[in-house]
C-alpha angles and dihedrals in degrees: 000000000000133000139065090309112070124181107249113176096335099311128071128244116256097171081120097052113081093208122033098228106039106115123042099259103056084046083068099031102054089051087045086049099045090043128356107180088058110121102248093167133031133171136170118276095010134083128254134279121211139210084262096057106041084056089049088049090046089056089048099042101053090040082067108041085058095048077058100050100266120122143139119349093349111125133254119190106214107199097170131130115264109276149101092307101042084058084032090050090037088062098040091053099039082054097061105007147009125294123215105179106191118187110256097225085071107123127216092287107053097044081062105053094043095041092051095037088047085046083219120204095202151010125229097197111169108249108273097002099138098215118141090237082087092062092039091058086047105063101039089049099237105152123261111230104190111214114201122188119230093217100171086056124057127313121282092012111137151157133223130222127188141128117302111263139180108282115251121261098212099052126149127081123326110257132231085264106043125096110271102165139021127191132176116237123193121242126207104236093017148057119285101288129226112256105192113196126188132214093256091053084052109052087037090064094040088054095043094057085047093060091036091058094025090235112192129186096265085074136127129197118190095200114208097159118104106259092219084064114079097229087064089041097054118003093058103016112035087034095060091044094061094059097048079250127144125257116202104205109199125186091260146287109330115159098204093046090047094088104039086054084054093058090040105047097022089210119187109223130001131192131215150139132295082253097044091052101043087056091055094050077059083067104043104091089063093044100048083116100058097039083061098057092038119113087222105154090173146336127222130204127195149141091070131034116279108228101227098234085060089046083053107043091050086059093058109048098035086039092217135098123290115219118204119188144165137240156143146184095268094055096044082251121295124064104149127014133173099245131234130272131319084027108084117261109206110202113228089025118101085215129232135323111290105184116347126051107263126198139157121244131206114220092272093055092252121137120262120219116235107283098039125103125229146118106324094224123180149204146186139079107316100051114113104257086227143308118288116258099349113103088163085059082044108054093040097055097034116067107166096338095311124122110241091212098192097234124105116227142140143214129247130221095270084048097260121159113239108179115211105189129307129276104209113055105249107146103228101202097179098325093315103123113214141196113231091198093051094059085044089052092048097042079044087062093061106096100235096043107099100167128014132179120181125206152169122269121188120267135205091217110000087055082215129034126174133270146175146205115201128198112200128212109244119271087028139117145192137142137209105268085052095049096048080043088057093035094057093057095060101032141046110270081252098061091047105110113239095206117045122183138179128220138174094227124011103218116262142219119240091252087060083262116145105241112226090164102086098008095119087062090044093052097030088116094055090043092059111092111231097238121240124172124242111275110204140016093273088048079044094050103043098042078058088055100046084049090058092045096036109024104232110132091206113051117176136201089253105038103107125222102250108039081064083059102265125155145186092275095045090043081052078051090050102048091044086058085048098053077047101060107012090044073217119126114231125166135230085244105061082053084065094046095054111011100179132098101243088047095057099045085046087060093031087056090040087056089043096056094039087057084051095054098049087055138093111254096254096048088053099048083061096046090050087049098054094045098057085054 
């Protein structure tokens, strides 16, 4: 192959690298030397990979990419499911090229807009996935690279099929300083920004989580977090990979198969966030069992703030250690992290610095004593260097080589990290990180939206969910339904406000500016739902259902699903219980287009009567009967 790294005597020379496992690659290389038949990768349903192998893939892998074009720093879109090949891919990738991961739920709009703002050179798609990625790629001629999964072999062994091309003239494996990842972070007055990454800022912060969780090769990872999200990338895979352990890539969160992937696959530790946990708790009462039996030496949590009755609860029930840490894209993930026994956890404090040098600011860049809040700011390798093409960004988050994060903290006196809010305006739903002026830019587009400012509302269990404030032209109208409706064409389910006002005037700063800072106390009266109580048996029903889901004993027509602190993994919850009782099939996602009550039972009794009128007479009368039971 060529390229720095040649293959001498079944390993590669590394005499050029200053540190062995600074590229992706070597990462891989140095567990596959020291032993091969180690499981690297597992999935359900599919046999194990080892060390060996997934050298072996990566080799393949890159040899090909470069017969198709594709060699050092230029950039490859992966638009594929959570699973062994997405973190197979991701690797690959990462070892000859660039990898873009992009999460698959994106609509028209956004592929667009990524595929165009990564100016990607080609597009991994998983053979016969219908995404609009694929039409995307297509008009703006970035090449299609086909990635079909070898299901009868091991897991996350694949091949990849596209148009002949020139073969690329900067071939070889990717080196420490190249570019191995990009991710797109959201700014607070601008569009999403690039975050380039390079190999060296990726294997610094795995390694940093391995010696922060003193991960060994007898470990065992049971991934649930989505591998285009940085926190999956590098905080459970990466991670493992740097300490010759095994990841266990699963095909995403799902609460009731948690546990049945725990019993199967016995890992030792997972990693999540505060949602994801708190769902599993839900399951806890039915899997004791199995918890018992189970090899779990500690759980993390990161990407949001763990409320510290969950922390605690999960330690009760799961009897192990609860980790919480603290990352985000800039930093390749981890930058603070509790340690492990018989270091102190602190519930509520993200811990101490695990990697880069952390320290808190005040407004000016000088340092803060413990005790003081300020800006929580960071340093080190593998920190991102700055973002791509965006010297304003720049020069606002980088003061003398230190990240300016965004969030306030301060230190204790042990030197533990207690964040306070954050300083920039990211909305953080769950985890998921969004761009208030993105959601502004996709409800603008509706004709009759003439301002719009988005902006966080407090969450039971998300700690932040989306909101907007419209402003409509004159002689116009819309409502809400219409406007999530909209909005969902144009943005991730994720991104899609759950509470939607309108206003005449959205209050203003003295300098004209829209204020988004303070806006859920302006408009607290308009987001409060006038009660009314459920009007017939299917309202009735179905407010009983959301109590057992949600909590809340009264439950009216107009209440909607998220401001009672639902979320995507409680509204699965609710139309499981709906399938259950209405023997009628609703989605997640019509939860998202009409979260109230009175919206849901009036689709619920629609499906009810459609399935009615496609019966024979006998078998109706019995499904009218029972329903009115």
């Amino acid at each position: 192959m060529t390229g720095e790294y040649e293959i001498k005597n079944g390993s590669r020379d590394e005499s050029k690298n200053g540190c062995r496992m600074s590229n992706v690659f070597n990462l891989v290389n140095v567990r596959a030397d020291q032993n091969p038949e180690a499981v690297a990768i597992s999935a359900p349903g599919r046999g194990p990979l080892t060390y060996g192998g997934l050298r072996n893939l990566l080799d393949r892998v890159v040899r090909r990419l470069n017969e198709m074009g594709v060699g050092r720093n230029d950039r490859v879109a992966i638009v594929l499911p959570n699973g062994p090949e997405m973190a197979t891919a991701f690797l690959a990738v990462s070892a000859g090229a660039t990898s873009a991961p992009l999460n698959p739920v994106y609509g028209p709009e956004e592929f667009d807009f990524y595929l165009s703002d990564l100016q990607a050179k080609a597009l991994v798609i998983q053979s016969g996935m219908d995404s609009p990625a694929r039409g995307v790629a297509e008009e703006r001629g970035i090449a299609l690279i086909e990635l079909s999964p070898e299901k009868a072999a091991e897991a996350g062994l694949f091949t990849l099929g596209g148009d002949p091309a020139i073969p690329s003239d900067h071939g070889g494996w990717a080196q420490p300083g190249d570019v191995a990842l990009i991710l797109h972070t959201s700014g607070t007055t601008s569009r999403p920004k690039i975050v380039p990454l390079t190999g060296a800022n990726i294997c610094t912060s795995a390694h940093n989580t391995r010696s922060a969780l003193d991960l060994a090769e007898s470990d065992r990872c049971l991934n649930v977090m989505p591998l285009f999200h940085i926190h999956g990338l590098i905080g459970a895979t990466l991670s493992s990979l740097a300490a010759g352990a095994e990841i266990v890539c699963t095909p995403g969160f799902d609460a009731l198969r948690f546990f049945e992937w725990m019993e199967a696959f016995r890992p030792t530790w997972y990693t999540a966030v505060p949602t994801m946990h708190q769902a599993i708790l839900e399951q806890v009462k039915k899997t004791q069992e199995i918890i018992e039996r189970s090899p779990l030496r500690f759980i993390r949590s990161c990407s949001a703030s763990l409320p510290p009755q969950v922390m605690m609860e999960l330690e009760q029930k799961f009897n192990v250690p609860v980790i919480e840490s603290y990352g985000m894209t800039e930093a390749s993930h981890q930058m603070a992290s509790n340690p492990l026994p018989p270091g102190r956890r602190k519930p509520g404090s993200v811990g101490v610095a695990a990697g880069p040098e952390v320290a808190v600011f005040d407004e000016a860049g000088h340092s803060l004593p413990q005790g003081e809040t300020g800006e929580v700011v960071i340093r080190g390798p593998n920190v991102t260097a700055g973002y791509e093409n965006n010297p304003e960004a720049n020069k606002a988050g980088f003061t003398n080589g230190w990240f300016r994060t965004g969030d306030q903290g301060y230190f204790d006196t042990d030197g533990y990290l207690f964040l306070t809010g954050r300083i920039k305006e990211i909305i953080n739903r769950g985890g998921e990180k969004v761009a208030p002026r993105e959601v502004d830019e996709a409800l603008l587009a509706h004709p009759a939206v003439t301002q719009a400012v988005t902006f966080p509302v407090p969450h039971s269990t998300l700690g932040e969910d989306v909101a907007v404030a419209l402003v409509l032209r004159k002689n116009t109208s819309a409502t809400e339904k219409e406007m999530r409706q909209f909005a969902l064409t144009r943005l991730a389910h994720f991104k899609v406000p759950s509470q939607i006002v309108f206003v005449d005037e959205i209050p203003k700063g003295p300098t004209g500016k829209l204020q988004r800072i303070g806006l859920a106390e302006k408009l607290a009266s308009k987001l409060r739902a006038e009660y009314v109580a459920p009007r017939d048996q299917a309202e009735k029903t179905l407010a009983n259902i959301w109590a057992e889901v949600l909590g809340p004993e009264r439950i009216g027509v107009n209440d909607n699903f998220f401001r009672l602190g639902g979320n995507s993994l409680l509204a699965a919850q609710v139309v499981s219980r709906v399938r259950k009782v209405f023997q009628v099939e609703l989605s997640v996602e019509t939860v998202f287009k009409d979260p109230t009550l009175g919206g849901q039972a009036s689709l619920i009794a629609d499906l009810i009567m459609k399935e009615i009128e496609e019966m024979s007479e006998e078998d109706a009368r019995r499904l009218t009967e029972e329903s009115s039971d």
